[in-house]
Residue, then its C-alpha position, 0 to 999 in steps of 0.5 A: x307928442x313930439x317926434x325925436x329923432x334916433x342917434x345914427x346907430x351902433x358904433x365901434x367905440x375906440x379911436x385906432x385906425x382900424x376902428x375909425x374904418x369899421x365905422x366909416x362903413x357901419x360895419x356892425x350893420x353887416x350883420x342885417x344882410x350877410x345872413x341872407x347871403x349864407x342863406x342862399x348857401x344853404x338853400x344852394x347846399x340842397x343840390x350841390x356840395x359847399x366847403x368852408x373855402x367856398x363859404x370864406x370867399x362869399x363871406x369875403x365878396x359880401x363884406x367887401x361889396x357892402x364896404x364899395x356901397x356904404x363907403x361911397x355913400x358916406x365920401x357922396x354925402x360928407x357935406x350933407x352929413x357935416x350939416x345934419x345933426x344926426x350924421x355930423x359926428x360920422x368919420x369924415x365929417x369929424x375928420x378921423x378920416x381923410x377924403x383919400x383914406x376914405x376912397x382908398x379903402x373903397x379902392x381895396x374893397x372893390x378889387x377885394x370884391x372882384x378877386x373873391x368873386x372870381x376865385x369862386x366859379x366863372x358865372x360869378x366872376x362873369x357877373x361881378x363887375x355887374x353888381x359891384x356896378x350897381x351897389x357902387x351906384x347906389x350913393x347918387x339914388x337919392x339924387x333922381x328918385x325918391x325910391x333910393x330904398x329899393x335899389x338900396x333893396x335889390x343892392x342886398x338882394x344880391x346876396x343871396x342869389x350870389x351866395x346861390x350862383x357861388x355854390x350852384x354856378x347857375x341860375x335856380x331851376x325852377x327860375x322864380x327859386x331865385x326870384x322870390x329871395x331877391x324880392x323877399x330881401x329887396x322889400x324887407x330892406x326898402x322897409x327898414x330903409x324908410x324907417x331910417x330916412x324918417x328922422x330927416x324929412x325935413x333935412x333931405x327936403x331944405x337939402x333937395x335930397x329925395x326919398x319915400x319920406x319926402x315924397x309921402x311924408x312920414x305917416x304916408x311912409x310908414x304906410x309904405x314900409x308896412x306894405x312892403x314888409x307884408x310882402x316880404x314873408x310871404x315871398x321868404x315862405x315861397x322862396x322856402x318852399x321852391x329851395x326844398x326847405x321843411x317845416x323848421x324853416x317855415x317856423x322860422x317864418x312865424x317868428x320873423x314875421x312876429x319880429x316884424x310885427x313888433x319892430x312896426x308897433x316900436x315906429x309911430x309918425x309921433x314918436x321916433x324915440x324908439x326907432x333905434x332898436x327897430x332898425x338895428x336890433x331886431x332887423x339884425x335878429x331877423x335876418x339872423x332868425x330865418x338863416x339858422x332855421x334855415x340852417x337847422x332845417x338843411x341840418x336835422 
């Protein structure tokens, strides 16, 4: 059988400015991670009091840092997306938006992050240039190393631990509290991060762009995603119980870890057909599913 590549996955339909610019960062793609970053709030939630106006500013400091990664990401690889089939009718390359549009927006973004994150406490704001520094330096990744998956992991993974430092204003006690999510959620993502570099093998490799599949090839990669993913549940289950979490969180382990079992079962290195739904329908479930168990946990 053949492999078939994916199409570059949801999008927006309509052709208004603001819809060209939801697109430009994939913005249906926050929702893989902004439940992670609510979930350190409610883990936080068990040891010190959250108000809407705290939950509206993580929100706010997420979406706008995800905006700097995604948005630089897209201005670093316009030319190597104007040539790949799969990436070419993305907003810059198509010319719905401009080279300055493009940057201006990550502009704004960048000092939205920065205001929200210093509304919130002063470890936070201490904290902000840090990790704005290091999801803007994702883009050039796949120029050095062949794990640009794992920064790209540890990226979302501030999420979570932000969404704690915003509601605790310090680090975990026990320390490995927060240790355990930022494994948790670096791995889930590196994993699912393969599975979307699996179409353009042959692509990163004519254009000297570097990634697991390039390095492994893809049967050797999925192997790779499947190891990773066999951490991430357990580090959620440790992270779970070191927050104080009970038994409605843990259920929503099993089925998180069910999701994951049948999102590696959609993936084989001879087809690929399917990996749409295996990369955004039920890691957008996934992510959702161990928040609002978590929610319901904190709540009942």
């Amino acid at each position: 059988m053949t492999a078939t590549a994916p199409s570059d996955g949801q999008v927006i339909a309509g052709r208004s400015l603001a819809v060209r610019y939801l697109n430009f960062v994939k913005f249906p793609h926050t929702l893989f991670a902004l439940p992670f970053a609510l979930l350190g709030v409610t883990a936080a939630s068990l040891r010190a009091p959250v108000g809407w106006r705290l939950v509206a500013l993580v929100v706010v400091a997420f979406t706008a840092a995800r905006w700097v990664a995604l948005g630089l990401n897209m201005i670093a690889d316009v030319r190597f997306d104007a040539a790949n089939p799969r990436t070419r009718l993305r907003p810059l390359p198509q010319g719905q938006l401009t080279l300055p549009q493009a940057w201006a927006s990550v502009a704004v973004a960048g000092v939205a992050f920065l205001a929200a994150a210093a509304a919130i406490n002063p470890l936070t704001r201490l904290l902000a240039p840090l990790a704005l520094g290091w999801v803007a330096a994702y883009p050039l990744t796949k120029r050095f190393t062949h794990w640009p998956h794992l920064w790209l992991g540890v990226s979302l993974a501030i999420a979570p631990v932000g969404g704690w430092l915003a509601v605790t204003g310090a680090w975990s006690e026990p320390w490995w509290v927060l240790a355990a999510i930022t494994v948790a959620v670096a791995t889930w993502v590196a994993g699912f991060d393969i599975f979307y570099a699996l179409p353009d093998e042959q692509f990163d490799r004519s254009q000297g762009l570097r990634s697991a599949v390039v390095r492994l090839g893809v049967r050797k990669a999925i192997l790779a995603a499947k190891l990773l993913h066999g951490v991430t549940i357990p580090a959620l289950a440790l992270f779970g119980w070191g927050a104080g979490f009970g038994a409605v969180y843990f259920a929503g382990l099993v089925v998180a870890a069910g999701l994951l079992v049948y999102e590696h079962r959609l993936v084989r290195a001879d087809d690929l057909s399917r990996l749409g739904a295996a990369f955004f329908n039920m890691n957008a479930i996934l992510s959702g599913t161990v928040f609002l168990f978590a929610l319901a946990d904190r709540l009942l």
